[in-house]
C-alpha positions as MATLAB code, in Angstrom:
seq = 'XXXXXXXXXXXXXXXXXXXXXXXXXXXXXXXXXXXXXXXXXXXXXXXXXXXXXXXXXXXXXXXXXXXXXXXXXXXXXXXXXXXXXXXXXXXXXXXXXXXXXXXXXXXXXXXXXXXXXXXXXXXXXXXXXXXXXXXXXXXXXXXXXXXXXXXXXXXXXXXXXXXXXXXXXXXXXXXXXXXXXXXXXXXXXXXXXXXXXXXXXXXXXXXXXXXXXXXXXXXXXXXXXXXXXXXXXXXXXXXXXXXXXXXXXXXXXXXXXXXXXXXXXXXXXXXXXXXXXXXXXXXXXXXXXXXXXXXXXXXXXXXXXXXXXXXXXXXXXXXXXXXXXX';
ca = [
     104.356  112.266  135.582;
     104.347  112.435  131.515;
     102.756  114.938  129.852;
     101.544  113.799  126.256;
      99.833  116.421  124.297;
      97.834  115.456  120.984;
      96.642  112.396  122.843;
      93.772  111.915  121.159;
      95.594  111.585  117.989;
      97.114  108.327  116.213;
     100.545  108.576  117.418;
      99.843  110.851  120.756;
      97.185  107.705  121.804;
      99.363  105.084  120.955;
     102.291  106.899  123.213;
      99.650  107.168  126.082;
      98.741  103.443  125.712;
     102.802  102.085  125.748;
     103.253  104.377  129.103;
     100.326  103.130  130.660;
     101.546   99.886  129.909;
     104.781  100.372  131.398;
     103.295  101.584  134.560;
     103.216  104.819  134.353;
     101.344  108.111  135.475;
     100.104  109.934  132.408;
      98.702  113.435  132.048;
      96.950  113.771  128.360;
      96.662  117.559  127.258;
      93.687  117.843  124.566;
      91.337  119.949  123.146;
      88.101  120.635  125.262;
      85.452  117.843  122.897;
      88.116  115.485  121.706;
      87.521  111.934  120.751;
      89.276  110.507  123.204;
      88.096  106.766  121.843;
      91.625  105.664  121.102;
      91.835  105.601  125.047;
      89.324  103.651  126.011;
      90.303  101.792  129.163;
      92.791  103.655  130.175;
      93.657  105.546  133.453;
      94.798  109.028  132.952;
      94.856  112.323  133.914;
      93.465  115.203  131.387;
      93.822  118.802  131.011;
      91.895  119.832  128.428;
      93.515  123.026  126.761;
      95.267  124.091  123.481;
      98.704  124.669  122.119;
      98.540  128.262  121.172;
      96.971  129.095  125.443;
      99.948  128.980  127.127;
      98.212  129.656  130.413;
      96.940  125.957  130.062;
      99.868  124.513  128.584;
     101.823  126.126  131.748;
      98.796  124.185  133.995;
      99.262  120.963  132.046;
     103.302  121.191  132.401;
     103.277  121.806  136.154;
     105.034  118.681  138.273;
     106.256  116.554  134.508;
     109.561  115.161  134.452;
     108.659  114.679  130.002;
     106.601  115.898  127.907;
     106.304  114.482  124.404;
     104.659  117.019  122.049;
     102.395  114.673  119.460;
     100.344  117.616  118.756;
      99.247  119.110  115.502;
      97.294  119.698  112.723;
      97.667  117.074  110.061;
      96.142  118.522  107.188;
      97.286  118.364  103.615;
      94.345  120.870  102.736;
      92.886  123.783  104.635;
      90.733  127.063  104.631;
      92.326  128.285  106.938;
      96.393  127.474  106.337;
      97.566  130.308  108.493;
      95.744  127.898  111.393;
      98.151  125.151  110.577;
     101.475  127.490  111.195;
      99.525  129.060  114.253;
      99.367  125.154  115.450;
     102.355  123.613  114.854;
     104.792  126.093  115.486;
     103.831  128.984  117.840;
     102.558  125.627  119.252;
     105.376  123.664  119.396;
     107.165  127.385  120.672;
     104.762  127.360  123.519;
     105.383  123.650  124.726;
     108.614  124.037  124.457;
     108.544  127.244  126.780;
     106.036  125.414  129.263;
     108.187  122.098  129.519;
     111.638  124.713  130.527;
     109.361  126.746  133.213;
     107.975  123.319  134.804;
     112.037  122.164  134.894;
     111.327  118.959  132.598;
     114.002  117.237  132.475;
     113.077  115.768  128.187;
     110.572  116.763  125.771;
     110.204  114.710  122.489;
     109.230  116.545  119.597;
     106.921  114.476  117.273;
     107.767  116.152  113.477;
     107.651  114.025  110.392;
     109.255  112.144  107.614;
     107.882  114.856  105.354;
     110.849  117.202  106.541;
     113.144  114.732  105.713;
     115.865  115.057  102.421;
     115.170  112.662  100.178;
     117.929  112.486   97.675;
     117.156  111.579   93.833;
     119.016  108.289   94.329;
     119.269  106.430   97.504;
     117.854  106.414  100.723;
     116.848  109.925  102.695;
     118.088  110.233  106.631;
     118.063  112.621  109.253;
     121.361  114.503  107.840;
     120.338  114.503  103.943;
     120.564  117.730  103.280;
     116.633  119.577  102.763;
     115.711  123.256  102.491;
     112.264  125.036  102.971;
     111.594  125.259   99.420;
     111.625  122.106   99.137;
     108.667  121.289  101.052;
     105.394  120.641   99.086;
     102.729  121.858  101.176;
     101.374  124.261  104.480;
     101.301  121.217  106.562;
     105.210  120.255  105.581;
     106.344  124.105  105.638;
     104.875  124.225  109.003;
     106.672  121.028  110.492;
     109.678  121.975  108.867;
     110.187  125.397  110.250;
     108.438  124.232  113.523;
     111.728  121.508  113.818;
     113.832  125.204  113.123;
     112.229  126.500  116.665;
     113.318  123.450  118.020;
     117.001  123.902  117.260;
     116.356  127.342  118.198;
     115.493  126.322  121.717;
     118.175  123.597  122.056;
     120.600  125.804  121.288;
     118.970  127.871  124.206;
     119.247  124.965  126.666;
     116.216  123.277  125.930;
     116.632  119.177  126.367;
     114.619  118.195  123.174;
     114.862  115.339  120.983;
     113.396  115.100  117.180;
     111.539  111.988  116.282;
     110.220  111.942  112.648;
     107.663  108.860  112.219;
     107.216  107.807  109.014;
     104.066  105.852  107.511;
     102.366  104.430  111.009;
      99.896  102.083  110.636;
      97.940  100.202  113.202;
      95.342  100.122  116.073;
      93.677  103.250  116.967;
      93.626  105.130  114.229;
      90.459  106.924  115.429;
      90.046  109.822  112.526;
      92.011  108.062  110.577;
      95.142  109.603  109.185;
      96.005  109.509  105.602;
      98.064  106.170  106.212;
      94.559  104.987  107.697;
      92.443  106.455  105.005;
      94.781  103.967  102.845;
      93.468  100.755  104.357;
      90.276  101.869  104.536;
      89.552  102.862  101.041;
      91.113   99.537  100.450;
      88.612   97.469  102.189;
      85.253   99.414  101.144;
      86.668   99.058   97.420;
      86.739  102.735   96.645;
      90.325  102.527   95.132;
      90.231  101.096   91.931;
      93.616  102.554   91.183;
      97.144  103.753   92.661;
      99.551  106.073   92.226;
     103.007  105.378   91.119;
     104.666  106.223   95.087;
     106.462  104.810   98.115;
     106.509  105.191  101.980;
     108.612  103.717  104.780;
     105.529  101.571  106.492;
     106.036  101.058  110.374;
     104.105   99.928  113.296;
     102.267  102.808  115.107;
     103.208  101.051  118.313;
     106.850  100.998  117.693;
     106.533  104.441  116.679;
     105.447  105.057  120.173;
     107.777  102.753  121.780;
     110.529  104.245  119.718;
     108.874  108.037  121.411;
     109.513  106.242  125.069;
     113.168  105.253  123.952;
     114.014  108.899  122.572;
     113.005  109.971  125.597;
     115.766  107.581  127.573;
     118.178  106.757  125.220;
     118.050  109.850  122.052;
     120.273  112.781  122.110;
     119.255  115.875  122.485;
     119.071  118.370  119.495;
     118.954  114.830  117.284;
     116.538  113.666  115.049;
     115.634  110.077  114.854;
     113.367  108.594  111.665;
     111.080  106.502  113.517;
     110.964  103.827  110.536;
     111.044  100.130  109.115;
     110.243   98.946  106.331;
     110.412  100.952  102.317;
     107.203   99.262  100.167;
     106.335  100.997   96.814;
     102.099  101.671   97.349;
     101.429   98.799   95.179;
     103.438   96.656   97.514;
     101.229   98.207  100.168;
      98.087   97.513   98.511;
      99.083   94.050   97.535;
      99.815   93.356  100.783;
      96.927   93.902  102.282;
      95.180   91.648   99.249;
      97.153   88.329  100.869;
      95.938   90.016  104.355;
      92.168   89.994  103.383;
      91.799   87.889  100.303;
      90.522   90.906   98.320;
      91.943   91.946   94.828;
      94.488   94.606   94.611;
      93.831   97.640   92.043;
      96.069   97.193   88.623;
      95.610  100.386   87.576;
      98.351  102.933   88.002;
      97.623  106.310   87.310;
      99.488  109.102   86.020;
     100.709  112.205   87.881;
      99.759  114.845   85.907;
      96.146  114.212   85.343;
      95.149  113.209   88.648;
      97.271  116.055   90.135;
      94.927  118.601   87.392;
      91.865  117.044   88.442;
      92.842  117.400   92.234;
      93.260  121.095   91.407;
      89.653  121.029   90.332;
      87.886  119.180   93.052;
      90.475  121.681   95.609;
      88.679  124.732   93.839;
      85.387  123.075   94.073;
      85.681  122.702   97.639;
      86.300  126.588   98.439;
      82.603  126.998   96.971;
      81.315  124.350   98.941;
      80.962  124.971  102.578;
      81.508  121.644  104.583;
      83.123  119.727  101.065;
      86.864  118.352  101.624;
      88.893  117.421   98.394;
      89.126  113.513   98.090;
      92.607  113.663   96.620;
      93.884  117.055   98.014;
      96.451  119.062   95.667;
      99.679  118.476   98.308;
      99.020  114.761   98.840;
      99.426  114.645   95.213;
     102.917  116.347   95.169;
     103.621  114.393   97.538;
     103.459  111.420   96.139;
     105.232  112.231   93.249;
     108.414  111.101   95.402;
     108.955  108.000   96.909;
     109.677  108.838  100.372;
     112.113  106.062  101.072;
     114.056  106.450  104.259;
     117.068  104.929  106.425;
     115.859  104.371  109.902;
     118.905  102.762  111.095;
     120.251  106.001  113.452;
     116.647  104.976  115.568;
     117.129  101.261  115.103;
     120.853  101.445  116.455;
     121.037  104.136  118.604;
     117.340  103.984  120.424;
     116.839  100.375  120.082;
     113.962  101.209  118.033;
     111.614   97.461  117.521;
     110.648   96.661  113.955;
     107.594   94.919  113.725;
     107.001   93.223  110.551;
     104.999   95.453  107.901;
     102.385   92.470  107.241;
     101.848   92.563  111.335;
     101.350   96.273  111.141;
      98.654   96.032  108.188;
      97.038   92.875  109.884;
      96.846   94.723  112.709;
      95.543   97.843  111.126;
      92.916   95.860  108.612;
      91.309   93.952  112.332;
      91.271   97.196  114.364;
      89.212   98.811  111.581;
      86.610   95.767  111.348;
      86.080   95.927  114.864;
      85.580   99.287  115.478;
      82.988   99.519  112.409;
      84.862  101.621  110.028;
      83.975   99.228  107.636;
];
């Protein structure tokens, strides 16, 4: 049996869809309401609980030889930050404990590229040399610190492996993610400009498939950029122009400005009940660096697939027209 929690997420429902497919049996560990639309079809087993119970996590763990940990709160803007440590590392803490009581014998740890060093020239990988301070951002503090437990516990015995996905894109993006929110914008037209950034684009399925091989093949206390292909966001956008036979934006914006008036809509949001910034303040910062990887240590060592980028956006671009997001 394989535990995945955060299945109703992008990457989690993905990694419950490539087990499935490989025959087999799947416990999903979600919150009690979730959307669980990204699994549609499937055959599974649920336990709905959270991260931070660890009386359910203990429930969920019970008879799983792996457990891969997709959970977490993606947000790059919150009321409630101290929510987003709470959830991704006393979470990741409490999985971790669960997976060693239930005798697992691997749990894959889903962090991010955002943790990643990524050196003024060159390519960042998984032993570029990053400290705390560097990270822009609650959401990337929180992952970073959470992949700090994790070495914490491996050095305590516990058999876990790091993957850190980059830019997934793809089917079942059911919220969607930022990466999502990307394409999206793009089709309905409401991004008439771009920022001057890069990202490592991948397929959300090989992200998944590269969770599966992590599991068989990765090393514990490792960390594996689950990766393909650097594209500066205009490459992205034009891209998905020869995808859909729509124009690509022109306009590239500066940083400063658009970070300023990200400050302003943040500021108007915390007297706005309900209202979420449209650029938030961190995404911003974020993009300020091109977050260009080397995914090679997955591609080598895993046997990671790379997918073509186009495929991935094609893929991405239909998923979205069928399931009426635009």
């Amino acid at each position: 049996m394989h535990l995945v929690t955060g299945a109703s997420g992008f990457i989690g429902g993905r990694i419950v869809h490539a087990l499935i497919n490989r025959g087999e049996d799947v416990r999903v560990f979600v919150r009690p309401g979730s959307n669980l639309i990204g699994l549609s079809g499937l055959t599974y087993e649920r336990v709905d609980g959270d991260v931070t119970d660890r009386q359910s996590l203990a429930r969920s763990a019970a008879g799983c030889g792996c457990i891969y940990h997709s959970a977490a709160l993606y947000q790059l803007w919150s009321r409630n930050t101290a929510e987003i440590y709470r959830v991704n590392i006393e979470g990741t803490r409490n999985v971790i404990a669960a997976g060693m009581a239930a005798g697992v014998e691997r749990i894959v740890y889903t962090s991010s590229v955002g943790t990643i060093g990524i050196p003024t020239n060159g390519l960042g990988d998984e032993d570029t040399p990053v400290s705390l301070e560097e990270m822009n951002g609650d959401y990337k503090r929180s992952k970073f610190i959470a992949e700090q437990v994790v070495f914490e516990e491996v050095r305590r015995g516990a058999p876990v492996v790091i993957v850190n996905p980059t830019f997934p894109v793809g089917a079942g993006d059911v919220k969607p993610t930022p990466s999502g929110k990307v394409i999206t914008d793009f089709l309905k037209r409401k991004m008439p400009a771009f920022m001057d950034t890069g990202l490592n684009v991948v397929d959300v399925d090989d992200v998944a498939c590269g969770h599966l091989l992590a599991a068989e093949r990765g090393r514990i206390g490792q960390r594996y950029i689950l990766g393909n292909c650097n594209m500066t966001l205009q490459e992205i956008l034009q891209t998905l122009a020869e995808i859909t036979n729509l124009s690509a934006p022109r306009v590239k914006l500066p940083y400063y400005p658009i970070l300023m008036l990200a400050h302003m809509d943040a500021a108007l949001c915390r007297l706005v009940p309900g209202r979420q910034p449209r650029i938030p303040p961190d995404g911003v910062k974020m993009a300020r660096k091109k977050m260009f990887v080397d995914p090679s240590k997955a591609v080598h060592e895993l046997k990671m697939p790379q997918t073509p980028p186009a495929a991935a956006l094609s893929k991405a671009v239909e998923w979205f027209h069928s399931e009426g997001y635009v």
